[in-house]
C-alpha positions as CSV (number, residue, x, y, z in Angstrom):
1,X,31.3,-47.5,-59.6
2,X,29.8,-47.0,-63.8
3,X,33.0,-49.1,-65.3
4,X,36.3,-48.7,-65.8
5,X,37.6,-46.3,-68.6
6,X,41.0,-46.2,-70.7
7,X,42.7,-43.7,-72.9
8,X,41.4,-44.1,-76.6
9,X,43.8,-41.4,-79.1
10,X,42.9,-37.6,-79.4
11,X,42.0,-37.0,-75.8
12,X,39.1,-39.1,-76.8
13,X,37.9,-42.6,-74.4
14,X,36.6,-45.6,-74.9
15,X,35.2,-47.7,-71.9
16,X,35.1,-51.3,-70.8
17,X,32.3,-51.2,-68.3
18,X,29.8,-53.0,-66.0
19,X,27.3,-55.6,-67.2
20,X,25.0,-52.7,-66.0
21,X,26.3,-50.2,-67.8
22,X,27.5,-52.3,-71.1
23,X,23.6,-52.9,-71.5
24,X,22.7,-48.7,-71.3
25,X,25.9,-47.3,-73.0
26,X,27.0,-49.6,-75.5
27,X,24.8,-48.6,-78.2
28,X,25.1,-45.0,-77.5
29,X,29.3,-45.5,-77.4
30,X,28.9,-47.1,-80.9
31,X,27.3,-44.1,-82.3
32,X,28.7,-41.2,-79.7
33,X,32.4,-42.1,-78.6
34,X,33.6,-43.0,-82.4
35,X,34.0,-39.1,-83.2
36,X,37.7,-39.2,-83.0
37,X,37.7,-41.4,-85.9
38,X,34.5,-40.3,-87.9
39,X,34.9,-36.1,-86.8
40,X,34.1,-33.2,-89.4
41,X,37.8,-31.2,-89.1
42,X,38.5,-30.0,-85.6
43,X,37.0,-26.4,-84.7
44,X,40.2,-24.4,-84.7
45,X,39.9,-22.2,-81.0
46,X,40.8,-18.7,-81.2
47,X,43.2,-17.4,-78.6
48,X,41.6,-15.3,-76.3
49,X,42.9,-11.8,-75.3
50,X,42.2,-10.6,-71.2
51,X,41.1,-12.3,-68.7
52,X,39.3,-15.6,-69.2
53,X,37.2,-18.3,-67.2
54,X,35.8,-21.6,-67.7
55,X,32.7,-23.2,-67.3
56,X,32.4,-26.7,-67.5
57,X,29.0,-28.8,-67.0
58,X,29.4,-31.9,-66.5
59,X,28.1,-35.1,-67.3
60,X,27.2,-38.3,-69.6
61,X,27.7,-37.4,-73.5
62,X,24.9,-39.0,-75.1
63,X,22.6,-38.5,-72.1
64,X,20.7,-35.7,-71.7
65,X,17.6,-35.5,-69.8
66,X,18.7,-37.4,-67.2
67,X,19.9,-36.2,-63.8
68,X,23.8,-37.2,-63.9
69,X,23.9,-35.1,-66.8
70,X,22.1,-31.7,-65.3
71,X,25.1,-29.8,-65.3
72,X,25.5,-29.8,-68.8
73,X,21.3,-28.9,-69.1
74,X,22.5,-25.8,-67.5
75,X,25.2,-25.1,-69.7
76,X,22.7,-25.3,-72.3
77,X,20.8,-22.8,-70.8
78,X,23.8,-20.6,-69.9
79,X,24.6,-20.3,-73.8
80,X,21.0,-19.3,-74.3
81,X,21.5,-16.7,-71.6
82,X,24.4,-15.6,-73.7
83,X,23.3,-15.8,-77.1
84,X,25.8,-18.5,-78.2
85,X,23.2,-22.0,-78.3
86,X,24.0,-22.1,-81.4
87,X,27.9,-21.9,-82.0
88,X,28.9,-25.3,-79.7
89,X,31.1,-26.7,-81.8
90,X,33.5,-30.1,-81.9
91,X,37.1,-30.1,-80.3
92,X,38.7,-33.3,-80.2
93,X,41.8,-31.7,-79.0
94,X,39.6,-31.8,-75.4
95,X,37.4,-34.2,-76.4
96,X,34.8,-31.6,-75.8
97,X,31.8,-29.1,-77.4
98,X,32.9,-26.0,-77.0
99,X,31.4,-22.2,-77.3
100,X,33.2,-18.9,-76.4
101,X,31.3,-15.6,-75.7
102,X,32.0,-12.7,-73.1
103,X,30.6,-11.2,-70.1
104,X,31.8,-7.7,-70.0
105,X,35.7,-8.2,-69.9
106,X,35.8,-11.2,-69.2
107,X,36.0,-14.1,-72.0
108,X,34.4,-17.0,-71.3
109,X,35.2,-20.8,-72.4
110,X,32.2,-22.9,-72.0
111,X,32.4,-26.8,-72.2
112,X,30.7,-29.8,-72.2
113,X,32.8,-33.0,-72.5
114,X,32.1,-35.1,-74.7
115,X,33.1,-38.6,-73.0
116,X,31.4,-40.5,-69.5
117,X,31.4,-39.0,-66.4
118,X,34.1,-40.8,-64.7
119,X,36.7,-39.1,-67.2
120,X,35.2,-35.4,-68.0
121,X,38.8,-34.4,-66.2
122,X,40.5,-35.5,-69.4
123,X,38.7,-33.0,-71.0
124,X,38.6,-30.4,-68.6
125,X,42.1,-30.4,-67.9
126,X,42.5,-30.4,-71.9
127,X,40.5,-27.6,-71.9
128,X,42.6,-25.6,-69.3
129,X,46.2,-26.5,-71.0
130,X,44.8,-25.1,-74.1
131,X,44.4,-21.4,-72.6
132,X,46.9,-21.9,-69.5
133,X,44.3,-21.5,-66.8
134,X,44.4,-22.8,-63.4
135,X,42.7,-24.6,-61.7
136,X,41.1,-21.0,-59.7
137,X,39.8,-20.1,-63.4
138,X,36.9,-23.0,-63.6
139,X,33.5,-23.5,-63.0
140,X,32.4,-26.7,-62.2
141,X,28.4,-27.6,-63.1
142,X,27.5,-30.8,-61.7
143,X,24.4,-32.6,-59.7
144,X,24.3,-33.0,-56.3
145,X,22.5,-35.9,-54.7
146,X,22.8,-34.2,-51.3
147,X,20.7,-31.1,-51.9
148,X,17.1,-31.4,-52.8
149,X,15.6,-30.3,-56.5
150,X,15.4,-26.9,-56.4
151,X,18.3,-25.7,-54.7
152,X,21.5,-24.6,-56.0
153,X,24.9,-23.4,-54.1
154,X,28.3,-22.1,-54.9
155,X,31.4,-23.8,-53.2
156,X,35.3,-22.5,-54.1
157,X,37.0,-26.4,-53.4
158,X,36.7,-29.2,-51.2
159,X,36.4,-32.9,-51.7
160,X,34.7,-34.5,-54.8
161,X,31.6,-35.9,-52.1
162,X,31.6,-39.4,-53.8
163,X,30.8,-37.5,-57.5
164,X,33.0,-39.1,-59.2
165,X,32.9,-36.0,-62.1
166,X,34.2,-33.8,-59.3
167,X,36.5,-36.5,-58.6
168,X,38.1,-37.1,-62.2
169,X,38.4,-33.3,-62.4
170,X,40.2,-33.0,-59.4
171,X,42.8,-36.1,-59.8
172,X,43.5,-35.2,-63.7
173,X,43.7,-30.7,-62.4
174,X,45.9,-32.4,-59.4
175,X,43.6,-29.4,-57.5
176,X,40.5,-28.3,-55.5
177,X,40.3,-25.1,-55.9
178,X,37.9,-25.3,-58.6
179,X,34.6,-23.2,-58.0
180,X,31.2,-25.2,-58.3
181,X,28.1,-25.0,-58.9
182,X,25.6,-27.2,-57.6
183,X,22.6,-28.3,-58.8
184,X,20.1,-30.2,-56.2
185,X,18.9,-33.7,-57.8
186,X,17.7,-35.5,-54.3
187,X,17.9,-38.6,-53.5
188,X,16.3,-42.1,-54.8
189,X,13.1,-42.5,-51.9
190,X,13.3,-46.2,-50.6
191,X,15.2,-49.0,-51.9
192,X,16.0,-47.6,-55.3
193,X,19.9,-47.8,-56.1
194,X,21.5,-44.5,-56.5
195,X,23.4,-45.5,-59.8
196,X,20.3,-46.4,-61.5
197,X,18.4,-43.1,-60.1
198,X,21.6,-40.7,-61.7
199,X,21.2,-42.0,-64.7
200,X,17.3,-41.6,-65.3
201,X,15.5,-39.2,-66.5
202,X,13.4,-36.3,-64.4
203,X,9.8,-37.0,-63.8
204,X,7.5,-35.4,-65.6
205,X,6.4,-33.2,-62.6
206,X,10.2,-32.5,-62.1
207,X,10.8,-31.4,-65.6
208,X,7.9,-28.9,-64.8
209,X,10.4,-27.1,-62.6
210,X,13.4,-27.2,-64.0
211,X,13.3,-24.1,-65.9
212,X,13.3,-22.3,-62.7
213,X,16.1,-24.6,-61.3
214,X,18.4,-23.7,-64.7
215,X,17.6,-19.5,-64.6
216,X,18.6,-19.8,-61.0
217,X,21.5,-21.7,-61.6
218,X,22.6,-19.6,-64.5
219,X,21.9,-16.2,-62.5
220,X,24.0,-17.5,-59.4
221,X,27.1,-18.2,-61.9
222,X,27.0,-15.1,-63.5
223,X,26.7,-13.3,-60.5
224,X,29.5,-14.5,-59.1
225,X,31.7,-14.1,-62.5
226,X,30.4,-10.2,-61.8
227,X,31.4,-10.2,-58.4
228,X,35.2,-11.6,-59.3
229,X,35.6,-9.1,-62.0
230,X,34.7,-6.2,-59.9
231,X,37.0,-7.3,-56.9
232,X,40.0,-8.7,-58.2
233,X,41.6,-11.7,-56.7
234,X,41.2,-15.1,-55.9
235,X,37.5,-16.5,-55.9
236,X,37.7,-17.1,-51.7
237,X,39.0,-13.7,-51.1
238,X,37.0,-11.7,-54.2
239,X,33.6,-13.7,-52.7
240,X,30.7,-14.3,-54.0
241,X,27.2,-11.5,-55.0
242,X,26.1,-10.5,-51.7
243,X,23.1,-12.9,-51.9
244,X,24.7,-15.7,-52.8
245,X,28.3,-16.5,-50.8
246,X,30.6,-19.1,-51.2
247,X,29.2,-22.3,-49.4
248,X,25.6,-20.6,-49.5
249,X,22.8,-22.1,-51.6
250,X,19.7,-20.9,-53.2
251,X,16.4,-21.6,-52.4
C-alpha cells in the first residue's frame, strides 16, 4: 500500500516506493535511511540478566508528529516515565534506537525502529534474536484507525487488522502472540484517503490531548508488565490489571 521495500546491508532498508510516497520520503531517506553507511560505532547492548520484555513502538523513522508514527510518541513518553529519554541510542545490528531500564525485576528493552513502517519486523525480530525472546515477550505500540482518539486497549494476538506494522511484525516473528497496545487515531471524516490521513500530522486541537492519550497509554503498559510479573505465565493466562483486561480498552 506505501511502496515496496528491499533489504539494504546491516538490517538496514532502503525503499523503492510509490509516486506518492517518493515525493514525501525521498528527502527524508537521503538524510535518515543512510546511517548504515554514515553511523557513529554501533552501541554495544549489554546482556541482560532475569527476566526481560520488549517494547516496540512502531512507526515511520523520520516522522514524528504524525499519526502513523504514535506508537513511537508513546515510547517517547514511556522512557520519560522511566527516566531513560535520554540514553536512546543507535543499533544497526536491529536497525533500531534503543534504551534499556527496569521495572522492578523485570529488564526492559525499548525500541523504535529506525526504517518505514512496512518493515519495522526486520527490526523487531532483530531485536528479539539479540536477547532470545519470543514472540510472548513483546509489546507492540502502534495506531489504530478503528478506535477513536482517546482510547487505548490491550490485545495478546490476532490478525494485523490491515496495519501493515502489525503485519511486518507478524510475518518476519512468523507469530501472533505478540501483546499490543493500541492507540486510537480515528478515522479520515469524508472523502479523505486513509494513506494520506496516517501520515499527517495531529490537529492542533488533537495535539491538545495527547498528553493524556500518552500517560494513559503508558500507565496501561506498565500495568500490565506488573500484573505478568506478579502472576507468572503466559500474558493470556497471567491477564491483564484488573481495570484494564486483555481485549478491553480505555476510555
Amino acid at each position: 500500500m506505501y511502496g515496496v521495500y528491499e533489504p539494504w546491508p546491516n538490517n538496514c532498508c532502503r525503499t523503492t516506493a510509490s509516486p506518492f510516497l517518493a515525493r514525501l520520503f525521498i528527502p527524508l531517506a537521503i538524510h535518515h535511511l543512510t546511517f548504515s553507511l554514515h553511523t557513529e560505532p554501533a552501541f554495544l547492548l549489554t546482556v541482560l540478566d532475569g527476566s526481560h520484555l520488549q517494547v516496540a513502538g512502531l512507526g515511520n523513522h523520520g516522522l514524528c508528529g504524525t499519526r502513523h508514527s504514535v506508537g513511537m510518541a508513546v515510547l517517547n513518553h514511556l522512557a520519560t516515565k522511566l527516566s531513560v529519554a535520554d540514553q536512546w541510542r543507535k543499533d544497526k545490528r536491529c536497525c533500531a534506537d534503543v534504551a534499556f531500564t527496569s521495572l522492578g525485576e523485570v529488564e526492559l528493552v525499548l525500541m523504535k525502529p529506525r526504517s518505514f513502517m512496512n518493515i519495522n519486523g526486520r527490526c523487531v525480530v532483530s531485536a528479539a534474536e539479540m536477547f532470545n525472546l519470543g514472540a510472548e515477550d513483546i509489546y507492540l505500540v502502534h495506531d489504530d484507525l478503528d478506535k477513536s482518539l482517546g482510547k487505548v486497549a490491550l490485545k495478546l494476538g490476532g490478525s494485523a487488522r490491515g496495519h501493515n506494522g502489525v503485519r511486518s511484525c507478524i510475518n518476519s516473528l512468523k507469530s501472533d502472540r505478540m501483546v499490543r497496545l493500541r492507540i486510537g487515531i480515528g478515522r479520515p471524516v469524508g472523502e479523505a484517503a486513509v494513506e494520506h490521513y496516517v501520515l499527517g500530522r495531529f490537529t492542533r486541537a488533537e495535539q491538545e490531548i495527547l498528553p493524556q492519550v500518552f500517560e494513559q497509554a503508558v500507565t496501561m503498559l506498565l500495568g500490565h508488565i506488573q500484573q505478568r510479573k506478579s502472576s507468572p505465565g503466559t500474558p493470556e493466562t497471567s491477564g491483564a490489571p484488573a481495570k484494564t483486561p486483555l481485549g478491553m480498552e480505555g476510555a
